[in-house]
N, C-alpha and C positions, 0 to 999 in steps of 0.2 A: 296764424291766429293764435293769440297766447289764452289761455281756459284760466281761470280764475283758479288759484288754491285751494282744496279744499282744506278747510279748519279740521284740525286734526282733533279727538274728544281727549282730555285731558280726564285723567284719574290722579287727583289729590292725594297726599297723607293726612290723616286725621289722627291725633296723640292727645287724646284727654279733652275731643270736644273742638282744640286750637289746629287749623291748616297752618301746615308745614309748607313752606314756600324757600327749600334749600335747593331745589335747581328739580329740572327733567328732561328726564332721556325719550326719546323714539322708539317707540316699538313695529320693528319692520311687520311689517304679512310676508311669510316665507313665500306664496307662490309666485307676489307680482314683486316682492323686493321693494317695496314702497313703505313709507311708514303710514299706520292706521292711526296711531294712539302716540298719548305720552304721559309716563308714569311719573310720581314723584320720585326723588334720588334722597335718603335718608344717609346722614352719615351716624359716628358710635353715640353721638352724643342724643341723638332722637332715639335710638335704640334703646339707650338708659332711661330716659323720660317714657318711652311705651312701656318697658317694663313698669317702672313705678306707675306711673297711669291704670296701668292693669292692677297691681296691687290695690287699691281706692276701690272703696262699695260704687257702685253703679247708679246710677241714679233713680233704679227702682229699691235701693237700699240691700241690696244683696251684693255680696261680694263678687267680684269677676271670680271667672272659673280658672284663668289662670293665676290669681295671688295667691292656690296652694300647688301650684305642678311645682315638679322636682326640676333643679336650674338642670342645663343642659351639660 
C-alpha cells in the first residue's frame, strides 16, 4: 500500500513586505530523520535588501529597531 505524502508546511522569507522565492531546503526531525518543514534559502543579495528594508520607517511610521544597531 503506498500512504499519500504528506505536504510538508513551508516557512517563506519575507524582505520588506515582498516573498522571497530563491529556493528551500528540508528541515529534518532529528528523532524519526524525516523532513517536517521547508525554509526559505536566502543568498548575500537578500541579505543586503533585509538590511536596508530594516533601515525604512515601518509602516506604523516609526523606525525599525534595527536601522540604529551597531553593523556586526
Amino acid at each position: 500500500m503506498v500512504l499519500a505524502q504528506e505536504k510538508l508546511v513551508h516557512y517563506p522569507m519575507v524582505i520588506g513586505g515582498e516573498t522571497i522565492t530563491t529556493g528551500s531546503e528540508d528541515i529534518i526531525e532529528p528523532a524519526t530523520g524525516k523532513p517536517f518543514a521547508t525554509v526559505a534559502l536566502g543568498t548575500k543579495a537578500d541579505v543586503d535588501r533585509a538590511v536596508e528594508a530594516a533601515k525604512k520607517p515601518s509602516l506604523l511610521g516609526q523606525p525599525s529597531p534595527m536601522a540604529s544597531a551597531a553593523p556586526l
